[in-house]
C-alpha positions as CSV (number, residue, x, y, z in Angstrom):
1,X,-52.7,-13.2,-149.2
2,X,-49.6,-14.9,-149.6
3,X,-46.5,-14.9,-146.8
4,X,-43.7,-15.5,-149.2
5,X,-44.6,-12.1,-151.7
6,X,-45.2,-10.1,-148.7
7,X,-42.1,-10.3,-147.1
8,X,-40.4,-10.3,-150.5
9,X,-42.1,-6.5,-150.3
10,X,-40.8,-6.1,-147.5
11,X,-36.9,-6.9,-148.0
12,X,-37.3,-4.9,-151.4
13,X,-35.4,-2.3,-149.8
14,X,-38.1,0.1,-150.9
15,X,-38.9,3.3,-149.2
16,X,-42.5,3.2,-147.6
17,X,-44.1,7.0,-146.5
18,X,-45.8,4.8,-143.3
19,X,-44.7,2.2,-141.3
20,X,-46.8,0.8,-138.4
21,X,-45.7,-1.3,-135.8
22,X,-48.7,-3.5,-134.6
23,X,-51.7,-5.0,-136.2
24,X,-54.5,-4.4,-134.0
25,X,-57.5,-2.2,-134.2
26,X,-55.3,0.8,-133.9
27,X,-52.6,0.3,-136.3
28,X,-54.8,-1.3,-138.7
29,X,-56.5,2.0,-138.7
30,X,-53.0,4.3,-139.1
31,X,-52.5,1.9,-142.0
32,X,-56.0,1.9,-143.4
33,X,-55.9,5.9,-143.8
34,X,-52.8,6.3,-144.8
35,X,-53.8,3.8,-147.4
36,X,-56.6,6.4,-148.6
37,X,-54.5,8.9,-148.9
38,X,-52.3,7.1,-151.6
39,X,-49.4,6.3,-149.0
40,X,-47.2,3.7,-149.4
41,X,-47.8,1.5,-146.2
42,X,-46.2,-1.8,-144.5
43,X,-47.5,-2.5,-141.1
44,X,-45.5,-5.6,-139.3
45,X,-47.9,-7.1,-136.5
46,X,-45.1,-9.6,-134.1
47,X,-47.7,-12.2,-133.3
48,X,-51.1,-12.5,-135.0
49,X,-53.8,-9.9,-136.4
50,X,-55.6,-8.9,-132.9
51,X,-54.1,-11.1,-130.3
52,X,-54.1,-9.1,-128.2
53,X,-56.8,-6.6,-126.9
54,X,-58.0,-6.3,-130.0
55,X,-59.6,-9.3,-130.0
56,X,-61.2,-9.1,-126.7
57,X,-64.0,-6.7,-126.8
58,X,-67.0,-6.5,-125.8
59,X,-67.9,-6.8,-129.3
60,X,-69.9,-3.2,-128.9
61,X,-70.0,0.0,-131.3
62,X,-70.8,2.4,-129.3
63,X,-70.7,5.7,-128.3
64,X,-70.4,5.0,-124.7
65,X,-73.6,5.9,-122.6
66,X,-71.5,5.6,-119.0
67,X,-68.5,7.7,-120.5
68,X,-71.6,11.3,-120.2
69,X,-71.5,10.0,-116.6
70,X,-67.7,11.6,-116.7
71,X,-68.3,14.4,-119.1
72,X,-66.7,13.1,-122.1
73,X,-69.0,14.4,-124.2
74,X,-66.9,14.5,-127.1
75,X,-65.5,11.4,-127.3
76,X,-69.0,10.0,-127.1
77,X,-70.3,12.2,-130.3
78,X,-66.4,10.9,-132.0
79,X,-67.5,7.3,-131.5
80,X,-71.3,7.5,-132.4
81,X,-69.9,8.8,-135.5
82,X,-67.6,6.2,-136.3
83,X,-70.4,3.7,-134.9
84,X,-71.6,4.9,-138.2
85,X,-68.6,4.1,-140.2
86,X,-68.3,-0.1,-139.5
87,X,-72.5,-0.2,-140.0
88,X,-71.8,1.0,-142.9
89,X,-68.5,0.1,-144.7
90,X,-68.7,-3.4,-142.8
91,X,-72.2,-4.0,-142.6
92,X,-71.1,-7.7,-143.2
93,X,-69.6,-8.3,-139.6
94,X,-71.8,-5.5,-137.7
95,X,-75.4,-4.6,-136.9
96,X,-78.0,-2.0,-135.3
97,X,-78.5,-4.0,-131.7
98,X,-81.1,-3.4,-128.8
99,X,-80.7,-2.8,-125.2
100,X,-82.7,-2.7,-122.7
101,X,-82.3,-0.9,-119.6
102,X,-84.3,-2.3,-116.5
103,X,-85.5,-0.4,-113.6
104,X,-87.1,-1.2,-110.1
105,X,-88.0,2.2,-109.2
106,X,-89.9,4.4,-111.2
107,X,-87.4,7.6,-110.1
108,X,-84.5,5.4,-111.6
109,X,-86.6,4.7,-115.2
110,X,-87.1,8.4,-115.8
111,X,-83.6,8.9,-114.7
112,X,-82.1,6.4,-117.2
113,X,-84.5,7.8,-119.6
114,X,-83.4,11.3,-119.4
115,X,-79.6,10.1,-119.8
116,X,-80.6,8.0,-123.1
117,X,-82.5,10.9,-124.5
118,X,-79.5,12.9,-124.1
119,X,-77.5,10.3,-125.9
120,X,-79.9,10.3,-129.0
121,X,-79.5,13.8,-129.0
122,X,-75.5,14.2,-129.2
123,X,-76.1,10.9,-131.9
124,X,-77.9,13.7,-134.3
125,X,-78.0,12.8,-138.1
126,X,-76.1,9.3,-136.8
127,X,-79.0,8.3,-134.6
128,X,-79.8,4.3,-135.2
129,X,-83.1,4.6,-133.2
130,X,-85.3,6.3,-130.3
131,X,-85.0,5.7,-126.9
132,X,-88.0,4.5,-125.3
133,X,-90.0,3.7,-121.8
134,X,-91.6,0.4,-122.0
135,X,-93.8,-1.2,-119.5
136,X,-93.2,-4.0,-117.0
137,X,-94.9,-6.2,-119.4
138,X,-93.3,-5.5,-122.8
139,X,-90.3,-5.5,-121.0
140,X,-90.8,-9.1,-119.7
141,X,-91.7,-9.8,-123.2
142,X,-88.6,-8.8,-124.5
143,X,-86.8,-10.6,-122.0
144,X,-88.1,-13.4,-120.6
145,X,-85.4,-14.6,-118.1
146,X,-85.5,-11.5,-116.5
147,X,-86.0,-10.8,-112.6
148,X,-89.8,-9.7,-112.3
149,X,-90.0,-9.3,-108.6
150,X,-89.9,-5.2,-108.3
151,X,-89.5,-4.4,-112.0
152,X,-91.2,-1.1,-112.7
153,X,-90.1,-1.2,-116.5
154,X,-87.6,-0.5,-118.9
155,X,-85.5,2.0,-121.1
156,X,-85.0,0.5,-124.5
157,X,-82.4,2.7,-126.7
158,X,-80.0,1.7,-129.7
159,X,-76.8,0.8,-130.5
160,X,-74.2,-1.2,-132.5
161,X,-72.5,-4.7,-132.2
162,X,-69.4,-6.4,-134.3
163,X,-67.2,-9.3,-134.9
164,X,-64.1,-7.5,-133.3
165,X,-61.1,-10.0,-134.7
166,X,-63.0,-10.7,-138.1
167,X,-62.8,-6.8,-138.3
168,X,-59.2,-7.0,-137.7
169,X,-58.9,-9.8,-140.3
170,X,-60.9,-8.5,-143.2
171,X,-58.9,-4.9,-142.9
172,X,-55.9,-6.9,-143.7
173,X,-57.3,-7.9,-146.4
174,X,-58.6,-4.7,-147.5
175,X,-55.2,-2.8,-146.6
176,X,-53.4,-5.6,-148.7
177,X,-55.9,-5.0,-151.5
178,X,-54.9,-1.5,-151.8
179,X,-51.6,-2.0,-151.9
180,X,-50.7,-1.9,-148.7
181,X,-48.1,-4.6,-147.2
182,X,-48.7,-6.2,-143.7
183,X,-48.0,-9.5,-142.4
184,X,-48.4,-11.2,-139.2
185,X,-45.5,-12.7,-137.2
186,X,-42.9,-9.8,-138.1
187,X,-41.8,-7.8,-135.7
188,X,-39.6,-4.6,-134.6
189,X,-36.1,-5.1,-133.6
190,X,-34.5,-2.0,-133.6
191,X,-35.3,1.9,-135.2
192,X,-32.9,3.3,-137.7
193,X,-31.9,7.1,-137.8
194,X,-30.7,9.6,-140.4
195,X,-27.9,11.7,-139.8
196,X,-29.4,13.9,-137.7
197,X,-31.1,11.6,-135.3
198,X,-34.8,11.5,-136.7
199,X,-36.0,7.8,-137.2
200,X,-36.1,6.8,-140.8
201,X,-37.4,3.2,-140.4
202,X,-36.4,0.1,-138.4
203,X,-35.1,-3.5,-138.1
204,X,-37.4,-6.1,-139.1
205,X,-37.8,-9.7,-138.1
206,X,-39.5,-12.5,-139.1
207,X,-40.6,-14.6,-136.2
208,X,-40.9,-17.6,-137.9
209,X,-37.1,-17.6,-139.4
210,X,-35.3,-15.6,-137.0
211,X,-33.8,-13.2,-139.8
212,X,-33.7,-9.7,-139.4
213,X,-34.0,-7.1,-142.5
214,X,-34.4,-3.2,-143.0
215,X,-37.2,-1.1,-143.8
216,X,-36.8,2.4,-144.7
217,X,-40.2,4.7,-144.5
218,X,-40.3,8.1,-143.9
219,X,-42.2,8.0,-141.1
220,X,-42.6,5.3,-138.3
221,X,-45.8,4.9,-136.2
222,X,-46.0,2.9,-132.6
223,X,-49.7,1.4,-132.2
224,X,-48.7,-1.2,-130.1
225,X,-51.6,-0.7,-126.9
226,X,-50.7,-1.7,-123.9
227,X,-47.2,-2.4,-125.2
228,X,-46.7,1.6,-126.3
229,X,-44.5,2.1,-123.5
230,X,-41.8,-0.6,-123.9
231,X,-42.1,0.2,-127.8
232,X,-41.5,3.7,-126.9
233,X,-38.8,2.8,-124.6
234,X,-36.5,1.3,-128.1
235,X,-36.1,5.0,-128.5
236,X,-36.6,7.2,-125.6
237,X,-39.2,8.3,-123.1
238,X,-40.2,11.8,-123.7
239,X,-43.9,12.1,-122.8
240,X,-45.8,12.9,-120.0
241,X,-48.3,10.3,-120.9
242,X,-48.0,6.8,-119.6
243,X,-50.2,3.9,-120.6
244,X,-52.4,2.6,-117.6
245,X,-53.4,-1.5,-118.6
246,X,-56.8,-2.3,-117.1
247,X,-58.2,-5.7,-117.3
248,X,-61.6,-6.1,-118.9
249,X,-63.0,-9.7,-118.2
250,X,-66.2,-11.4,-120.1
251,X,-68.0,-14.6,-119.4
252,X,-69.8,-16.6,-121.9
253,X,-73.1,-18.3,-121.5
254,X,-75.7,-20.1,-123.7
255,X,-78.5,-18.4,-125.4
256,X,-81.4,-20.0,-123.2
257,X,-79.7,-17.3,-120.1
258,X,-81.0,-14.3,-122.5
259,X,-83.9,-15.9,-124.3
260,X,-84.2,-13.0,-126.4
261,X,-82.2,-11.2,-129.7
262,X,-82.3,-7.8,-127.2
263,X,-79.1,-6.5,-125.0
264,X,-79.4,-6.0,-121.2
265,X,-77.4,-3.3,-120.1
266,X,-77.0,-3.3,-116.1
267,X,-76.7,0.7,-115.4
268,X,-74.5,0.3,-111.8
269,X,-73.1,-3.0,-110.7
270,X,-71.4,-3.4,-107.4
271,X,-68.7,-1.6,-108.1
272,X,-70.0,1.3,-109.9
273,X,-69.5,0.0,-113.9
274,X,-72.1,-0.8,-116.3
275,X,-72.4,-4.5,-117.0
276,X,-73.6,-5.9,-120.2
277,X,-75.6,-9.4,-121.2
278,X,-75.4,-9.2,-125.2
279,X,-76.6,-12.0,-127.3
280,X,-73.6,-12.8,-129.7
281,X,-73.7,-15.7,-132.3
282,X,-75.1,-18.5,-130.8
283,X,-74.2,-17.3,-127.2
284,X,-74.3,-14.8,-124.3
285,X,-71.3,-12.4,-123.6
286,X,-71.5,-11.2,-119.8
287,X,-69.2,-8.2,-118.8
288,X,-67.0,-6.4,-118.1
289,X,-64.8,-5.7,-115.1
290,X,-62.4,-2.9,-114.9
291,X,-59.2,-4.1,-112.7
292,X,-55.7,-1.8,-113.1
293,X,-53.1,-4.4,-114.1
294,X,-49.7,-3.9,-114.0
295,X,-48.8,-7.5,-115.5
296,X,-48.3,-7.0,-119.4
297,X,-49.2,-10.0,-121.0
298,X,-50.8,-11.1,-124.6
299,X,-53.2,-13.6,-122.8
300,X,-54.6,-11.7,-119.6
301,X,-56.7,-14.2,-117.4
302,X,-60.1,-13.8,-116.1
303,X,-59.3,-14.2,-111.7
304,X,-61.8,-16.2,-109.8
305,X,-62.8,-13.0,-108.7
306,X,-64.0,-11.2,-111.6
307,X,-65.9,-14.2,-112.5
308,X,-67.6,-14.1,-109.2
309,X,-68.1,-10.8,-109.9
310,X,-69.6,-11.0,-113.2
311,X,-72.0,-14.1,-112.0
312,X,-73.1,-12.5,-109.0
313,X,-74.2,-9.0,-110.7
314,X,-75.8,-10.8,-113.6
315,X,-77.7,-13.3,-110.8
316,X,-79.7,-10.2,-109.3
317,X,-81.0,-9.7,-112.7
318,X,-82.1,-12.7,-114.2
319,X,-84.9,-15.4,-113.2
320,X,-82.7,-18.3,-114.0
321,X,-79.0,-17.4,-112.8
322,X,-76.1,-18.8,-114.1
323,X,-73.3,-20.6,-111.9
324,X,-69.7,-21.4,-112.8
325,X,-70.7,-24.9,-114.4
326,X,-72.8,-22.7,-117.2
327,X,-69.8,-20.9,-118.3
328,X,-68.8,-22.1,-121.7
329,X,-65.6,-19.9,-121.7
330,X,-64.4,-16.8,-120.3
331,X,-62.2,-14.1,-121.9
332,X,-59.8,-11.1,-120.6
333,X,-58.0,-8.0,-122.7
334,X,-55.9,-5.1,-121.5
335,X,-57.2,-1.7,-122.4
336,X,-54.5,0.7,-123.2
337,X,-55.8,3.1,-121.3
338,X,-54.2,6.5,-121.7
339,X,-53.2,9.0,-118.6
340,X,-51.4,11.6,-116.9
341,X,-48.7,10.6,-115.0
342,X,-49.7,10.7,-112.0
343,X,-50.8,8.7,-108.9
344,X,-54.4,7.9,-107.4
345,X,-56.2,7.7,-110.4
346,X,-58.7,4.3,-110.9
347,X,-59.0,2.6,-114.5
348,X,-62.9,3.5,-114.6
349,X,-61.7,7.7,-114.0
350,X,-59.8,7.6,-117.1
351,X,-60.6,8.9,-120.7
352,X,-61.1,6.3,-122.9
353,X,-60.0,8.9,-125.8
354,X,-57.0,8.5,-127.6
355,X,-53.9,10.5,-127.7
356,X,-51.3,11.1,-130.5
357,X,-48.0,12.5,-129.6
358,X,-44.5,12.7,-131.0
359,X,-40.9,11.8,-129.8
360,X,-37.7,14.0,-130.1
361,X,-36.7,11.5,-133.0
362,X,-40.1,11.6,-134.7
363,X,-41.9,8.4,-133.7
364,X,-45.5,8.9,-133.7
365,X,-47.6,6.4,-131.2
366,X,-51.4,6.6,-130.7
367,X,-52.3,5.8,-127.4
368,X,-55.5,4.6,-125.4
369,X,-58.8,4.4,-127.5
370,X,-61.1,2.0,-128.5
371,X,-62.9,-0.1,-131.4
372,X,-65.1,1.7,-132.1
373,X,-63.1,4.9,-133.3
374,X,-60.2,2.8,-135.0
375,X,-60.5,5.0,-138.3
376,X,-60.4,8.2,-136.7
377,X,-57.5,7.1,-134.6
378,X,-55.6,6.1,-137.3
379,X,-57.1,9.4,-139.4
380,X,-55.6,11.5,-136.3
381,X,-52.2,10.0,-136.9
382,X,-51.6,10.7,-140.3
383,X,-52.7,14.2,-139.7
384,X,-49.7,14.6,-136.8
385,X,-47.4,13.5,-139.4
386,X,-48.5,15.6,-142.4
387,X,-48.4,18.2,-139.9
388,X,-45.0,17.5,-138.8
389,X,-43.9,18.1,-142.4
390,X,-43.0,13.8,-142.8
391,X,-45.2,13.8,-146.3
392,X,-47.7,16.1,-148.1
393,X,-51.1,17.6,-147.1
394,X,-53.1,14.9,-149.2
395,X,-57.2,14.5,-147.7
396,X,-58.3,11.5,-145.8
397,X,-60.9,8.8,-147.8
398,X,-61.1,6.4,-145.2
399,X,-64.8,7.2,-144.3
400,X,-65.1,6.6,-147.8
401,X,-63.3,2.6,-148.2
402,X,-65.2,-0.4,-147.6
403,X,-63.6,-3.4,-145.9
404,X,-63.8,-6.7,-147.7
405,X,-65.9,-9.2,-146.9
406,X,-63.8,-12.0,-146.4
407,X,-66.5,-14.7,-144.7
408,X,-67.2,-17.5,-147.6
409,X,-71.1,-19.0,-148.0
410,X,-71.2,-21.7,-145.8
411,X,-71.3,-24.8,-147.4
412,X,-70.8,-28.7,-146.1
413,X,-70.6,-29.9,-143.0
414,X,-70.1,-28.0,-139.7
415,X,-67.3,-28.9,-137.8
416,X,-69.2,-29.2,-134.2
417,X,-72.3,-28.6,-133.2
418,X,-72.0,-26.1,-130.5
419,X,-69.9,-24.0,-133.0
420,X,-71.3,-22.3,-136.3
421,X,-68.3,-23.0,-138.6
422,X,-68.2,-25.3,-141.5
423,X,-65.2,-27.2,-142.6
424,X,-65.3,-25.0,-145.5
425,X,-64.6,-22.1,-144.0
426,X,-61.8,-23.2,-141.7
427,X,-60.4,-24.6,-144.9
428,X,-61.0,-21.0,-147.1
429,X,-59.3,-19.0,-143.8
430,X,-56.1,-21.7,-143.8
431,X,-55.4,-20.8,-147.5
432,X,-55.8,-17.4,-147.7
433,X,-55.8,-15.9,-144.7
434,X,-52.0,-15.8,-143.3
435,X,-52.8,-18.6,-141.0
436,X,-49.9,-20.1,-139.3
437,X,-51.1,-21.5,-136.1
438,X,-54.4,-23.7,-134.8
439,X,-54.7,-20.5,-132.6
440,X,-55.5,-18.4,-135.5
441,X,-57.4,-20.4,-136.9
442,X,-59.5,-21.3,-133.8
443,X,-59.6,-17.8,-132.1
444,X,-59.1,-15.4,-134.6
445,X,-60.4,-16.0,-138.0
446,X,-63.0,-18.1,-136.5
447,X,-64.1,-17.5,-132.6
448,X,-64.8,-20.9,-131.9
449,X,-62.5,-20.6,-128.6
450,X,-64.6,-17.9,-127.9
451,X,-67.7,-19.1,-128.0
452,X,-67.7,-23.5,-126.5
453,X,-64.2,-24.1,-125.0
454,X,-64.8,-27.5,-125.0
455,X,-66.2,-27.6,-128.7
456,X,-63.2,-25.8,-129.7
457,X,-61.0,-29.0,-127.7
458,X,-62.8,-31.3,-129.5
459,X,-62.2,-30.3,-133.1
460,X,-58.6,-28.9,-132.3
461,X,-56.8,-32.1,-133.8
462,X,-58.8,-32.0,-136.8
463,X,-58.1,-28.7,-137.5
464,X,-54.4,-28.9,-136.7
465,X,-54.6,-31.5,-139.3
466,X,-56.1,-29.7,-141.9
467,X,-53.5,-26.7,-141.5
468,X,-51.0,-29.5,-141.6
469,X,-52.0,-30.8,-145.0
470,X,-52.2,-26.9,-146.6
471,X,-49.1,-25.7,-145.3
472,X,-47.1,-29.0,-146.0
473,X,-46.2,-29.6,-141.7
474,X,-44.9,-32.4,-140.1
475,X,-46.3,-34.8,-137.0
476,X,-43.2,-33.1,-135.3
477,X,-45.6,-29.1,-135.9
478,X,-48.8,-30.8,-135.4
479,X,-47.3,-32.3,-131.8
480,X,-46.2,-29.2,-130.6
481,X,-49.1,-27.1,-131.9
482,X,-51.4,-29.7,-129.7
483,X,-49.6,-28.4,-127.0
484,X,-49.2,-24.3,-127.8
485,X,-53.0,-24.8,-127.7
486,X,-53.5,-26.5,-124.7
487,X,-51.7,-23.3,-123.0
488,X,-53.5,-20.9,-124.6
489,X,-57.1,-22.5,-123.5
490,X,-56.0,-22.1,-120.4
491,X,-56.5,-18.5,-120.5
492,X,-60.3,-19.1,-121.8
């Protein structure tokens, strides 16, 4: 992929049928459809490919065992289906993963059991595995660092697990593959209108020039998450839907915490939310909270608090239980959560489905959701537009693309040895890969930040070097990228 031809698409003054605003999992998926529908597309993302929450999951397909708890029985047979979708058309960056449930009381194993069961059920044809009882032994087996005083057994049922922000990267590549254009550090100024008031594109500009430019598209679509609002706000605020922001925080330990390839899933923490231990690369993600917050901001902060929180749940569950000086790094993202406007309602009550409404002036924004069901989101969007009369009826292939593989074969040497990257690959990712910052580089098309926060400190001059020498930047860049990365590790 190559900056300087992409934005040469865009300032062709070419009429597109789609353009998206934001390069997250949501948008990516508006574009990825429309793609598959043999749309013209541009997509303009203002910072990087999944900065945001986007690159701050849980790293979970799923269908969302705790969302029966409230009901949402259809979102959870949506997103078991489109579990399917990333195991298959990105088997590369996603797998089948294991979870074990444990239980102290034998009423609470049948309990958990008949909730699983019914969660293989509503899977149908898309069903990865059975759900299971297991014994206090095999369950100890499976996970050896786990508490044995009082454990009764477990529940061990199927599900899925992905690279969330290597997703986000290799649909770039896919969407620029068919044609699509989107590029990174581009953002929305301003929309344009026809004569009779109905958007017909915007005002581009290129963060890293400061010029502005048009784009004309037929149709306009706002997937910017917990941002939807203030992009909303450019034109008017006509919905009864407002975007509720709550924080989801993660921990990360080492391996030797787990001791096993097997997920544990914590039914009811302290506060009443599932909490998840899920082996990840070469480490252990730990979370997540839920905490309504009303500070917008691209690099949400785990507090003091949800880290006790996190530590202090995990502890009553394992044998060996971590403390603060075992964290390796910790991680936060805003869920765009979609709601009624209304007061009194807590983050954990709300749908985690998506909605898709239209503005007086036409913009279409998808609001809420989650990573699993990107593709339908962005298949749901379309749909509202075709249906609006913006461009013709034309079917939806998306379940049918597969997303490039853009990881190389690891060859040479690694660049630390607390983080599984080789030079090679940092190199391959500079190159091609619309890297303009050591933050890319470091926590998006690699997750070294992610995974050993001090690793990642370690190597950061070295790779600020090596981006240097690609991209032709002075000692004056390199200086202040030292620094831009210093600020951001503060949020890991």
């Amino acid at each position: 992929m190559n900056r300087k031809k992409l934005l040469a698409d865009l300032k062709s003054g070419k009429e597109y049928d789609v353009l998206v605003i934001g390069g997250g999992a949501t948008g990516l998926g508006v574009a990825l459809d429309a793609l598959s529908r043999g749309f013209k597309v541009a997509l303009l993302e203002k910072v990087d490919f999944g900065k945001g929450t986007s690159s701050k999951a849980t790293k979970l397909l799923h269908g969302g065992v705790r969302y029966l708890q409230n009901g949402d029985v259809g979102l959870v047979i949506e997103a078991l289906r489109e579990r399917e979708y990333v195991l298959t058309q990105a088997s590369h960056l996603s797998h089948i993963q294991k979870f074990v449930i444990p239980h102290y009381s034998h009423w609470q194993g049948w309990y958990y059991w008949a909730g699983l069961k019914t969660y293989d059920l509503l899977s149908g044809s898309h069903s990865l595995g059975i759900t299971r009882k297991i014994s206090k032994e095999e369950t100890l087996e499976l996970l050896p660092n786990l508490k044995k005083k009082g454990l009764k057994g477990g529940i061990e049922y199927t599900d899925g697990q992905f690279d969330d922000t290597r997703l986000c990267i290799d649909l770039v590549s896919t969407i620029n593959k068919l044609g699509g254009t989107v590029l990174n550090y581009c953002s929305l100024d301003s929309f344009t209108y026809d004569e009779s008031g109905k958007i017909n594109g915007g005002v581009a500009k290129d963060e890293m020039t400061g010029g502005t430019f048009e784009i004309k598209s037929k149709s306009v679509v706002n997937a910017t998450g917990v941002f939807a609002e203030q992009t909303m706000a450019l034109e008017s605020v006509d919905t009864d839907i407002k975007i509720v922001p709550a924080r989801g925080s993660h921990i990360v330990l080492d391996r030797s915490f787990l001791q096993s390839e097997e997920a544990i899933m914590i039914p009811k923490t302290t506060d009443g939310r599932v909490l998840f231990l899920v082996p990840w690369h070469n480490v252990v993600i730990v979370g997540t909270t839920d905490v309504v917050s009303p500070k917008l901001t691209m690099e949400p902060k785990a507090t003091e608090k949800e880290i006790n929180f996190i530590l202090k749940n995990a502890a009553q569950y394992l044998e060996r239980k971590p403390t603060k000086k075992d964290i390796l790094s910790t991680f936060a993202g805003l869920r765009p959560l979609a709601a009624p406007k209304r007061e009194g309602l807590k983050s954990k009550e709300i749908s985690r489905s998506h909605k898709v409404v239209v503005s007086k002036a036409g913009l279409v924004s998808v609001l809420g959701g989650k990573w699993t069901t990107f593709r339908k989101m962005g298949e749901d969007a379309i749909d509202k537009i075709i249906n609006k009369g913006k461009l013709p009826d034309k079917e939806s292939k998306s379940e049918e693309t597969k997303i490039h593989n853009g990881t190389p074969k690891q060859t040479g040497e690694y660049i630390h040895t607390k983080l599984p990257y080789t030079w090679n690959e940092l190199e391959k990712y500079a190159k091609e890969e619309l890297v303009e910052t050591a933050e890319d580089l470091l926590c998006r098309r690699t997750r070294c930040i992610l995974l050993h926060k001090q690793a990642t400190l370690d190597v950061l001059d070295q790779a600020i070097q090596l981006i240097a020498r690609i991209k032709g930047y002075d000692e004056v860049w390199e200086e202040k990228q030292r620094w831009n990365f210093a600020e951001t590790a503060k949020s890991y």
